[in-house]
C-alpha positions as a Markdown table, in Angstrom:
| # | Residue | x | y | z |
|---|---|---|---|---|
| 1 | Unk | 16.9 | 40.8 | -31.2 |
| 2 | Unk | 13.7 | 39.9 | -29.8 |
| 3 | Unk | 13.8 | 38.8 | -26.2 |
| 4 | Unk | 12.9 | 35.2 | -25.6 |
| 5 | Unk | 9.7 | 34.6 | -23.1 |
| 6 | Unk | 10.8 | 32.7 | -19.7 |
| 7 | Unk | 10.5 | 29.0 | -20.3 |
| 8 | Unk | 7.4 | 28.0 | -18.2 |
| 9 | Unk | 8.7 | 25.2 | -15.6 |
| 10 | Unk | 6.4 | 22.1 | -16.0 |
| 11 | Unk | 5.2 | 20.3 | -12.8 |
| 12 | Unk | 4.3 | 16.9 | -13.3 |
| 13 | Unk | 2.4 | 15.1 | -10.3 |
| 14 | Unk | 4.1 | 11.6 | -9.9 |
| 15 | Unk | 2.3 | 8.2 | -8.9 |
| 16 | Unk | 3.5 | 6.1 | -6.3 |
| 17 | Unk | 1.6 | 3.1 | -5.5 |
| 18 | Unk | 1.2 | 1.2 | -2.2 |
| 19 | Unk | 2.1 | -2.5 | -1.9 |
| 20 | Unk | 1.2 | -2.4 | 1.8 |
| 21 | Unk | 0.9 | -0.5 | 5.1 |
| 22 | Unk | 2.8 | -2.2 | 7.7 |
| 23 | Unk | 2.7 | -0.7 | 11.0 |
| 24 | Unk | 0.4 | 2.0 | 12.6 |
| 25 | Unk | 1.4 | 4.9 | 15.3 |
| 26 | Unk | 0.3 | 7.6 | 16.9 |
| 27 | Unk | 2.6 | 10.4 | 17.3 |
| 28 | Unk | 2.8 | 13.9 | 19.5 |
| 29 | Unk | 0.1 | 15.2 | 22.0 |
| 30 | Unk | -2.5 | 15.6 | 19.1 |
| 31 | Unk | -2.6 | 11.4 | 18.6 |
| 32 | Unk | -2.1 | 12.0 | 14.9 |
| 33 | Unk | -1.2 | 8.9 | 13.6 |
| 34 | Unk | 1.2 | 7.7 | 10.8 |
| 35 | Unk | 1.8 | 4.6 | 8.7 |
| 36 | Unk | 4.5 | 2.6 | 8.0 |
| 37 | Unk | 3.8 | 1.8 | 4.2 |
| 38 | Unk | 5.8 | -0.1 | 1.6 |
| 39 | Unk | 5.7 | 1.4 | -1.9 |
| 40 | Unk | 5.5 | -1.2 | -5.1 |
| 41 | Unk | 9.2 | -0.4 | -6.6 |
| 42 | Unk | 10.6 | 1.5 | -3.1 |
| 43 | Unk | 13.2 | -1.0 | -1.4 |
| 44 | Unk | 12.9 | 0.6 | 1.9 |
| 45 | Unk | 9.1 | 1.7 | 3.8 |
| 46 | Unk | 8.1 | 5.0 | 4.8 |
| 47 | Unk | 6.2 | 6.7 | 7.2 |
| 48 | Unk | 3.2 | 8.8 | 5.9 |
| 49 | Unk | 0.7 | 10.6 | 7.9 |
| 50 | Unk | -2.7 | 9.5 | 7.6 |
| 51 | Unk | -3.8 | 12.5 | 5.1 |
| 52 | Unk | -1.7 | 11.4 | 2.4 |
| 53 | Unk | -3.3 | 7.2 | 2.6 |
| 54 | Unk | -6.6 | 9.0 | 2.8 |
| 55 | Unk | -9.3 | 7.7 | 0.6 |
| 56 | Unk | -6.8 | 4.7 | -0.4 |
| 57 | Unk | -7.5 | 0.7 | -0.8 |
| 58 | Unk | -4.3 | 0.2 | 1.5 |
| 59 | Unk | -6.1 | 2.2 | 3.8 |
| 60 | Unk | -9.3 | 0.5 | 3.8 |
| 61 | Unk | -7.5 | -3.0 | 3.4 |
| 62 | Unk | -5.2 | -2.3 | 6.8 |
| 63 | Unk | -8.8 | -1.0 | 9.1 |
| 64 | Unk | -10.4 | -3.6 | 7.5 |
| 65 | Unk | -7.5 | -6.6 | 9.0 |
| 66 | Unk | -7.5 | -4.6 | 12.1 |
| 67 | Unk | -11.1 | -5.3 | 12.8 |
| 68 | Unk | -11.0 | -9.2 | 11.9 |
């Protein structure tokens, strides 16, 4: 018999899509901060650190309320 190859696991990157960021903190000594954000389809918000909303239209959309 001829030995079968290792099946190759398959990664798949998932989208998640924000509805809204809700609430901003800072946390620690370093003042990183983190965002409360509600996910379109999520019942329940999150908080994400500020690397993961980076480059987002929720992102710009909360600084840009924040300075009105």
């Amino acid at each position: 018999k001829k030995k079968k190859a290792p099946r190759q696991r398959r990664f798949t990157i998932e989208t998640y899509v924000i509805e809204s960021i809700l609430e901003e903190k800072n946390v620690s000594s370093k003042e990183k901060k983190i965002f409360l954000v509600r996910w379109i389809g999520w019942e329940d918000p999150t908080w994400e650190p500020l690397l993961l909303l980076k480059d987002t239209e929720a992102l710009q959309n909360w600084k840009q309320a924040r300075v009105q």
